[in-house]
PyMOL commands that place a pseudoatom at each C-alpha (Angstrom):
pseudoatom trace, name=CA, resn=UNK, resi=1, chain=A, elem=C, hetatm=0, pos=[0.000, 0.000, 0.000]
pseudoatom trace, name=CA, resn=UNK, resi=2, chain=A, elem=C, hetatm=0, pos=[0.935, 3.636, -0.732]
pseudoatom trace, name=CA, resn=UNK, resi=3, chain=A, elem=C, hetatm=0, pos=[1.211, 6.478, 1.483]
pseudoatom trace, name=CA, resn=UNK, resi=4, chain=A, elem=C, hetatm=0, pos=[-1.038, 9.177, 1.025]
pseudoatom trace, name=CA, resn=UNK, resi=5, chain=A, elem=C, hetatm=0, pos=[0.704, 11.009, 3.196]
pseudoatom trace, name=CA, resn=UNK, resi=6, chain=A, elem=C, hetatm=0, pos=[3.852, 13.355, 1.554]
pseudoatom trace, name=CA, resn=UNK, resi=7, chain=A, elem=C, hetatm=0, pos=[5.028, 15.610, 4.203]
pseudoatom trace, name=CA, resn=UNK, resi=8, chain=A, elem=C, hetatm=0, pos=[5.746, 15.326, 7.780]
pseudoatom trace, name=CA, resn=UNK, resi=9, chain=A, elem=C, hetatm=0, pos=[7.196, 17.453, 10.673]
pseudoatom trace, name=CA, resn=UNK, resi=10, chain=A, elem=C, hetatm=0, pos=[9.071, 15.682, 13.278]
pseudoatom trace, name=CA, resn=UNK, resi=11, chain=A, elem=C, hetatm=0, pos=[10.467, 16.270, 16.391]
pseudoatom trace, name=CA, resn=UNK, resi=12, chain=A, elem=C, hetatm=0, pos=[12.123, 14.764, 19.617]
pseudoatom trace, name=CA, resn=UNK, resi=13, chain=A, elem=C, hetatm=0, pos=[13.899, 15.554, 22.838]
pseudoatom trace, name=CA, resn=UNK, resi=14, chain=A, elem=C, hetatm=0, pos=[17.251, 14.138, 23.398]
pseudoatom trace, name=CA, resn=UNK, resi=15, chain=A, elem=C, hetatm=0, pos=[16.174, 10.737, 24.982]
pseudoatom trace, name=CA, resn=UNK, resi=16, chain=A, elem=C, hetatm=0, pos=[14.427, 10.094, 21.380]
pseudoatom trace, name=CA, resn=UNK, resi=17, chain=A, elem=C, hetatm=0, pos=[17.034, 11.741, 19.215]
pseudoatom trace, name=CA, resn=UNK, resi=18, chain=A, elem=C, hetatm=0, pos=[18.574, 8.930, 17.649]
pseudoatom trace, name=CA, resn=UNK, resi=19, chain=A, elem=C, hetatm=0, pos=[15.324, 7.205, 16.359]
pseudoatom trace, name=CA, resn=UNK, resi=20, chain=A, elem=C, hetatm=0, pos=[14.102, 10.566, 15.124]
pseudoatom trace, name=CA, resn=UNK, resi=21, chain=A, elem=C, hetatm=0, pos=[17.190, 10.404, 12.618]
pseudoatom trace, name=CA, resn=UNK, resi=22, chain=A, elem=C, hetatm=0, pos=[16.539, 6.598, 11.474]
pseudoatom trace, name=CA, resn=UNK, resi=23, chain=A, elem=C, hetatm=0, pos=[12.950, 7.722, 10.752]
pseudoatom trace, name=CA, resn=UNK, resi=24, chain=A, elem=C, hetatm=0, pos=[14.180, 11.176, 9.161]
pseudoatom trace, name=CA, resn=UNK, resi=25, chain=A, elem=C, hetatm=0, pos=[16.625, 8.803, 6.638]
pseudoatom trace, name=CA, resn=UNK, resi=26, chain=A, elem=C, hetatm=0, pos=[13.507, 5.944, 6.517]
pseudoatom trace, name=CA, resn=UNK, resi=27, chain=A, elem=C, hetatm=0, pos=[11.113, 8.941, 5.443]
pseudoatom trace, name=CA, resn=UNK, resi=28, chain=A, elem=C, hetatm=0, pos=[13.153, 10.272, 3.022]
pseudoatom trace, name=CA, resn=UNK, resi=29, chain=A, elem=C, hetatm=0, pos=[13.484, 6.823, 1.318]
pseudoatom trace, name=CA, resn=UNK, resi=30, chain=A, elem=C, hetatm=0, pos=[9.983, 6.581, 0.758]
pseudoatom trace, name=CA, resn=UNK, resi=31, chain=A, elem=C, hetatm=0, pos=[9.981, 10.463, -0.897]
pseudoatom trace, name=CA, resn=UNK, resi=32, chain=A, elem=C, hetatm=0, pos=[8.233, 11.467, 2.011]
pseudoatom trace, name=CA, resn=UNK, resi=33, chain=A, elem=C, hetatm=0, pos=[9.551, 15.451, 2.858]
pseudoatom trace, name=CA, resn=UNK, resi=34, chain=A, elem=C, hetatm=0, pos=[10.495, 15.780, 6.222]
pseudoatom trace, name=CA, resn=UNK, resi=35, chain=A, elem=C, hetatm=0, pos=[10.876, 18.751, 8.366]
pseudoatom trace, name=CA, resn=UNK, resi=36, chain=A, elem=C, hetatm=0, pos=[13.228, 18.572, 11.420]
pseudoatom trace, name=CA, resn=UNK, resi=37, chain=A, elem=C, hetatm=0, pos=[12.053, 20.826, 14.607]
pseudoatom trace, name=CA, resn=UNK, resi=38, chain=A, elem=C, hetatm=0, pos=[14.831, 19.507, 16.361]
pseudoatom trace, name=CA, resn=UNK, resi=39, chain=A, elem=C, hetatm=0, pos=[16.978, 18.828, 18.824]
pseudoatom trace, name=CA, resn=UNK, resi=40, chain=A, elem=C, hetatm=0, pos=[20.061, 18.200, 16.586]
pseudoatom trace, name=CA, resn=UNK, resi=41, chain=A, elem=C, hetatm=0, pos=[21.917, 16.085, 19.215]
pseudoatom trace, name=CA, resn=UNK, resi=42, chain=A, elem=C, hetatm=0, pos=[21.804, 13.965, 22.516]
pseudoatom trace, name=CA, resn=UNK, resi=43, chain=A, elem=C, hetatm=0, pos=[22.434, 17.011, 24.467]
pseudoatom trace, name=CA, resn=UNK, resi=44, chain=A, elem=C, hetatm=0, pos=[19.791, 17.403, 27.122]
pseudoatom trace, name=CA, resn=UNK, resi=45, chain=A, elem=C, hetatm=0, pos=[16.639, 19.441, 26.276]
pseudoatom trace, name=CA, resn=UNK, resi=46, chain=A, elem=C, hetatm=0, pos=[13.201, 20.183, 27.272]
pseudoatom trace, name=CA, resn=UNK, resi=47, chain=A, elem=C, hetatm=0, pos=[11.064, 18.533, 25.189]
pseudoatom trace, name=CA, resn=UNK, resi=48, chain=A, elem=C, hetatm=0, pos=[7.742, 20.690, 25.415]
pseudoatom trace, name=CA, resn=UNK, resi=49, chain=A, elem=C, hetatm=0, pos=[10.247, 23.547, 23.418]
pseudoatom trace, name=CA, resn=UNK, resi=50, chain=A, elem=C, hetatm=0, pos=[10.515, 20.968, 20.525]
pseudoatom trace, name=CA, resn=UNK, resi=51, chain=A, elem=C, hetatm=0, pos=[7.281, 19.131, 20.358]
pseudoatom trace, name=CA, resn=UNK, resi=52, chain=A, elem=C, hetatm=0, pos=[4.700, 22.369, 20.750]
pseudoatom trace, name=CA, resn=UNK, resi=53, chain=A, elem=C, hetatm=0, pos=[6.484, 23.384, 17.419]
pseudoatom trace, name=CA, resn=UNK, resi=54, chain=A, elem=C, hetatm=0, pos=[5.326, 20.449, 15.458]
pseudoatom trace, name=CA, resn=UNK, resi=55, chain=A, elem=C, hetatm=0, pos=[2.147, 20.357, 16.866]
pseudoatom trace, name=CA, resn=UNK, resi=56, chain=A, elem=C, hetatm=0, pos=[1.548, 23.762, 16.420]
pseudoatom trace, name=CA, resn=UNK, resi=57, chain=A, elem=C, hetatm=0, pos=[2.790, 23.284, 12.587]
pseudoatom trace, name=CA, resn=UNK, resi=58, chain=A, elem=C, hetatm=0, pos=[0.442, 20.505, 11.690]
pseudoatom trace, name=CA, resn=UNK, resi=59, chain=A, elem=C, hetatm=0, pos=[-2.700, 22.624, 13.373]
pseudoatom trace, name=CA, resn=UNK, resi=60, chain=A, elem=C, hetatm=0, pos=[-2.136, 25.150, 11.021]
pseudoatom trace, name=CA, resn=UNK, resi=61, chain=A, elem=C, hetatm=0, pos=[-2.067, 22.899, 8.128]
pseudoatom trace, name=CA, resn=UNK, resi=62, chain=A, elem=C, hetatm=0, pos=[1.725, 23.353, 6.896]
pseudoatom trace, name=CA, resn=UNK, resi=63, chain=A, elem=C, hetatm=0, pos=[1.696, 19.615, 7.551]
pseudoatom trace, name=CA, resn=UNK, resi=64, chain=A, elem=C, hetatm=0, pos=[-0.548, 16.933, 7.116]
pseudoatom trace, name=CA, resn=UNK, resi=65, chain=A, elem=C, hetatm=0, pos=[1.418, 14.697, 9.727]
pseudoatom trace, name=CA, resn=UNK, resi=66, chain=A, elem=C, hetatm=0, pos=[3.983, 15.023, 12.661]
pseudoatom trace, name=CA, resn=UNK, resi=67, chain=A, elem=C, hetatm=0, pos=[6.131, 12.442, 14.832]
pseudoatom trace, name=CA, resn=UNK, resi=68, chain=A, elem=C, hetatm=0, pos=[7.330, 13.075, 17.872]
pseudoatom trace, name=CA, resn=UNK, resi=69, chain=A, elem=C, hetatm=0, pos=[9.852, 11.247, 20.210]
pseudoatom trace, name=CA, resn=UNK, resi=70, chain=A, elem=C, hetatm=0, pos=[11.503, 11.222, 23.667]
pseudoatom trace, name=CA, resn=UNK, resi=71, chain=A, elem=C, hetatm=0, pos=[12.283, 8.592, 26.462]
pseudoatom trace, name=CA, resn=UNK, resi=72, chain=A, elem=C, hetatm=0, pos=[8.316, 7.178, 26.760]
pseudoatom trace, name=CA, resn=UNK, resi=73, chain=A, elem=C, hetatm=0, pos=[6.238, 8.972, 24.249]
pseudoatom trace, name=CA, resn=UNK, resi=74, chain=A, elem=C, hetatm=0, pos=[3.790, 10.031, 26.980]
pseudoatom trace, name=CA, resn=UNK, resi=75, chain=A, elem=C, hetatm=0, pos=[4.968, 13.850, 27.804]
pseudoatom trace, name=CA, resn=UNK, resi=76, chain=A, elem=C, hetatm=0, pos=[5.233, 14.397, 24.063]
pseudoatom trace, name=CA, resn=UNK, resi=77, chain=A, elem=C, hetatm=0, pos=[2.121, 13.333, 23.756]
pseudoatom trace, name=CA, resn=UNK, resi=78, chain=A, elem=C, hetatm=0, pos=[0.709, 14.948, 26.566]
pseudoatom trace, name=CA, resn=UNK, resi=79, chain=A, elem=C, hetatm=0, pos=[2.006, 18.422, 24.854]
pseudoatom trace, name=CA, resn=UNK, resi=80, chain=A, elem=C, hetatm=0, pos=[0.896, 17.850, 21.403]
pseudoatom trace, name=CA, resn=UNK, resi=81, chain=A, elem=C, hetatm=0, pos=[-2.414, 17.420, 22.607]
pseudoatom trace, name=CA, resn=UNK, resi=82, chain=A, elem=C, hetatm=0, pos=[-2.875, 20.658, 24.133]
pseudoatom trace, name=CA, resn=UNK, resi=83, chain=A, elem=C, hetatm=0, pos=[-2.470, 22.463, 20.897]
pseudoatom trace, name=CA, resn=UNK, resi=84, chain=A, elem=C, hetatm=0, pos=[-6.139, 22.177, 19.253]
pseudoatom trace, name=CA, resn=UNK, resi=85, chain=A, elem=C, hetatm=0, pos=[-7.358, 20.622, 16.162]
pseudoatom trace, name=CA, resn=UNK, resi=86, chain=A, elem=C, hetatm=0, pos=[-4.472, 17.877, 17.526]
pseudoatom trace, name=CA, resn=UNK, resi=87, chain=A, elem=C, hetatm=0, pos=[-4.604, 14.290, 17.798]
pseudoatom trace, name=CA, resn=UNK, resi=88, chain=A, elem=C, hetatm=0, pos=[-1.638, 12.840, 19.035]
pseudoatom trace, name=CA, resn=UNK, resi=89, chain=A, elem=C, hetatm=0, pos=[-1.381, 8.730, 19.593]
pseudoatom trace, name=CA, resn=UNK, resi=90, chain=A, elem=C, hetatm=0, pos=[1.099, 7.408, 21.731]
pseudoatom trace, name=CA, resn=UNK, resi=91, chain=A, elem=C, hetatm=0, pos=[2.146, 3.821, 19.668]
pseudoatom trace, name=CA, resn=UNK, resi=92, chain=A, elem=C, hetatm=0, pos=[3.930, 1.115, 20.510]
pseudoatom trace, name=CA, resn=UNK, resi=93, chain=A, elem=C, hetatm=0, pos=[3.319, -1.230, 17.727]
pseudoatom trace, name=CA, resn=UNK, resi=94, chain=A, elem=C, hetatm=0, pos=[1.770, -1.704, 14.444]
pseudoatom trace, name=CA, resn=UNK, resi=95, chain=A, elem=C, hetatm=0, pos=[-1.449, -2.246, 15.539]
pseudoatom trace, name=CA, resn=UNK, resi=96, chain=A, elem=C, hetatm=0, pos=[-1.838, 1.228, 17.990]
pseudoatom trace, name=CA, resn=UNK, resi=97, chain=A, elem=C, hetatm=0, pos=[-0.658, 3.083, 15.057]
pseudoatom trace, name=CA, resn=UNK, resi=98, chain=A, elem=C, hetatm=0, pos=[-3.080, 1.591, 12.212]
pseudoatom trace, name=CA, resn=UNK, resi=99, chain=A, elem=C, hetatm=0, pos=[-5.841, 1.664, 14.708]
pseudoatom trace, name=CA, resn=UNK, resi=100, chain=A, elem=C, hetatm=0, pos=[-4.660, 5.620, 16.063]
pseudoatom trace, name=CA, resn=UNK, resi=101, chain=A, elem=C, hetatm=0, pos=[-5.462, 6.579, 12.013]
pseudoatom trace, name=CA, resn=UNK, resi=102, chain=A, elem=C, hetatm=0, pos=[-8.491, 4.218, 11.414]
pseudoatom trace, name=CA, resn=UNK, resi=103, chain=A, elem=C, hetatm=0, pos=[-10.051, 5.050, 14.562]
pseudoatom trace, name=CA, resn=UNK, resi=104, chain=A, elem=C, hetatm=0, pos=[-9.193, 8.551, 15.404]
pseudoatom trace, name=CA, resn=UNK, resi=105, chain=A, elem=C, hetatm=0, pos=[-7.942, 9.925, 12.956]
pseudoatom trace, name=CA, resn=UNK, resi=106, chain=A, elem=C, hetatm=0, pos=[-4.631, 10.679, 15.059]
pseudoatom trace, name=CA, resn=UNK, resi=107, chain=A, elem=C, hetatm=0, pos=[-2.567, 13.275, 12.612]
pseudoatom trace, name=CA, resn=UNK, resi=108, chain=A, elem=C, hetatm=0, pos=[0.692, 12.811, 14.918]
pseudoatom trace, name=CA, resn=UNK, resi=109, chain=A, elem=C, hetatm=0, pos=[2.028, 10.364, 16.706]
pseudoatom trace, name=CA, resn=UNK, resi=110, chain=A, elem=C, hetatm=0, pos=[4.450, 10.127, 19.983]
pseudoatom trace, name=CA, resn=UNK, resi=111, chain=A, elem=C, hetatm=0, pos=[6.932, 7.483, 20.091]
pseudoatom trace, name=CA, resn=UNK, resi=112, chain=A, elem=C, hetatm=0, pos=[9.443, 6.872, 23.359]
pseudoatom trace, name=CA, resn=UNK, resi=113, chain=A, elem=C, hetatm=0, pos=[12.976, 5.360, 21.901]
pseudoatom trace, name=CA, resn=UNK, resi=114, chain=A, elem=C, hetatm=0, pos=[13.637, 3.742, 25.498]
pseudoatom trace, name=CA, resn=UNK, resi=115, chain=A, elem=C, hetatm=0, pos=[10.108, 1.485, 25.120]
pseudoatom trace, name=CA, resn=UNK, resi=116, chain=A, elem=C, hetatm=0, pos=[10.481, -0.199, 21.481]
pseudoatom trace, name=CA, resn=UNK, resi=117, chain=A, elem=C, hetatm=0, pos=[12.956, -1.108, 19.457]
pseudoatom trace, name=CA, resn=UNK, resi=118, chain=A, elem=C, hetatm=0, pos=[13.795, 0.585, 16.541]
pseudoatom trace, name=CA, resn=UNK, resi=119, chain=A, elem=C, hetatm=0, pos=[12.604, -1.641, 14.321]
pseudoatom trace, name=CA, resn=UNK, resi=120, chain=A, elem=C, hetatm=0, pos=[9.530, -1.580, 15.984]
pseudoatom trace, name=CA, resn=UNK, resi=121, chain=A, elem=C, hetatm=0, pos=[9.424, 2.220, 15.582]
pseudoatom trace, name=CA, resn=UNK, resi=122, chain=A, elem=C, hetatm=0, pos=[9.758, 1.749, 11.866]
pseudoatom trace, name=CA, resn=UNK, resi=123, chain=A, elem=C, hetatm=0, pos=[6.843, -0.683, 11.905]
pseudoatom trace, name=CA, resn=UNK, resi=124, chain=A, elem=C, hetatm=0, pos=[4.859, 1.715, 13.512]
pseudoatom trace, name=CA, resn=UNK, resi=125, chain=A, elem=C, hetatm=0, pos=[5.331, 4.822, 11.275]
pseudoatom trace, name=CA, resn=UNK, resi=126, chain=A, elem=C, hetatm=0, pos=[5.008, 2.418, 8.705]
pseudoatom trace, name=CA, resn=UNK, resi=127, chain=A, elem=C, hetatm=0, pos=[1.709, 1.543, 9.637]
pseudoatom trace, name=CA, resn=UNK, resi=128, chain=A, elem=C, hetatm=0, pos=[0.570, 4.530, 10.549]
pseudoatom trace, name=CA, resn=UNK, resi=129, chain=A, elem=C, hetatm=0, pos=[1.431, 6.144, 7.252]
pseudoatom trace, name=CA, resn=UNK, resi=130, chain=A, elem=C, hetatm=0, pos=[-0.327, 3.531, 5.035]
pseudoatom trace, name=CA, resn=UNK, resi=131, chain=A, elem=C, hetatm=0, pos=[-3.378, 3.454, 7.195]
pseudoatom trace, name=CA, resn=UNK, resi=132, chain=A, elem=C, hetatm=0, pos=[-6.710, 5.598, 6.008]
pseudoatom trace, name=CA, resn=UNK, resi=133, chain=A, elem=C, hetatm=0, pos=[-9.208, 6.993, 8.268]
pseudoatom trace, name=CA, resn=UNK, resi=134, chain=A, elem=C, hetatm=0, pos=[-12.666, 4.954, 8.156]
pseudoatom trace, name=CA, resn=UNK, resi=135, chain=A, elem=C, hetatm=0, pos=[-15.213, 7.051, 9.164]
pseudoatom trace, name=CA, resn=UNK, resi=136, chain=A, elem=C, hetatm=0, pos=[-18.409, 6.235, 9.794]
pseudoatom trace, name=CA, resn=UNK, resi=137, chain=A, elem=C, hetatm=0, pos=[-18.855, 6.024, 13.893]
pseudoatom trace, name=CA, resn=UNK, resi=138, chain=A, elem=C, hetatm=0, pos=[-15.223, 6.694, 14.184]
pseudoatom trace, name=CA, resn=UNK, resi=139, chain=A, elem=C, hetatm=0, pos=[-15.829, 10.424, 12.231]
pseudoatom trace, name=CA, resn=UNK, resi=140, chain=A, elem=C, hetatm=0, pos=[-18.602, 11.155, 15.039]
pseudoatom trace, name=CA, resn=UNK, resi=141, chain=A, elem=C, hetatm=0, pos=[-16.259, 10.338, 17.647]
pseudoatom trace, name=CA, resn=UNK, resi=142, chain=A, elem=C, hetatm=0, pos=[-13.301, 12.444, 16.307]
pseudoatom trace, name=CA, resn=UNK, resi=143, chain=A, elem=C, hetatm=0, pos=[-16.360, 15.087, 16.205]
pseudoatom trace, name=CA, resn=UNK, resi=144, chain=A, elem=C, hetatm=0, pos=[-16.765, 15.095, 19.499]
pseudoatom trace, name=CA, resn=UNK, resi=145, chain=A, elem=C, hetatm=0, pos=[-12.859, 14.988, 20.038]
pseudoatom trace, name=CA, resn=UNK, resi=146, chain=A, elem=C, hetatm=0, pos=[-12.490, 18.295, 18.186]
pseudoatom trace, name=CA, resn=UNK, resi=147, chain=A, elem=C, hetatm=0, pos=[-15.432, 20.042, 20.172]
pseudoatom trace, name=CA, resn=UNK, resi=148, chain=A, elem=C, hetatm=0, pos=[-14.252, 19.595, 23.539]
for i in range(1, 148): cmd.bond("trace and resi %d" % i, "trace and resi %d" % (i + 1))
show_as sticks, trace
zoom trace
């Protein structure tokens, strides 16, 4: 399956730096553009200063997708969310990112380099990027999401 999906922002504090820049090269093999918002090393960082930017990036449209990394995945996630008209997934494996699309229509996801392996990580951005958005009871749902 193709990816429908062309463009994507990504992002990461230090403790997911090093995945971020297997997925960067992995992107860019598929002729997917990719946007870095940093960090550019292992150097210690606070990760809400790097992940509001991508969030904030794909709510205004510049992006149709963004990643985001650090040691878990949750605080990224937790800070992606805040910014509105975002739905960030936390994913561990193939199946939480297919279903993260399919179900709710997640337009970023969160991934923590110290939970799965790398090529795990692949998998999941993998799947994520090939999955499609079914609708139907999931599209009143993701209503509701974007009203509260």
């Amino acid at each position: 399956m193709a990816y429908t999906i062309h463009k994507v922002a990504i992002g990461s504090d230090h403790a997911g730096y090093q995945y971020k820049e297997q997925i960067k090269e992995f992107l860019r093999s598929k002729g997917i553009v990719v946007q870095d918002f940093g960090t550019d090393s292992k150097e210690p960082v606070d990760y809400p200063l790097l992940v509001r930017p991508v969030a904030l990036a794909v709510a205004r449209g510049e992006f149709p997708a963004g990643i985001v990394l650090g040691g878990s995945g949750n605080g990224e996630a937790i800070v992606a969310n805040k910014v509105r008209g975002i739905r960030c997934a936390l994913c561990w494996n193939e199946q939480t990112a297919r279903l993260a699309k399919e179900h709710n229509d997640a337009n970023m996801i969160s991934i923590g380099q110290r939970t799965i392996s790398l090529e795990t990580a692949l998998q999941v951005v993998d799947a994520w990027l090939k999955a499609e958005f079914q609708g139907g009871r999931h599209a009143r749902r993701v209503k509701q999401i974007e009203e509260t």
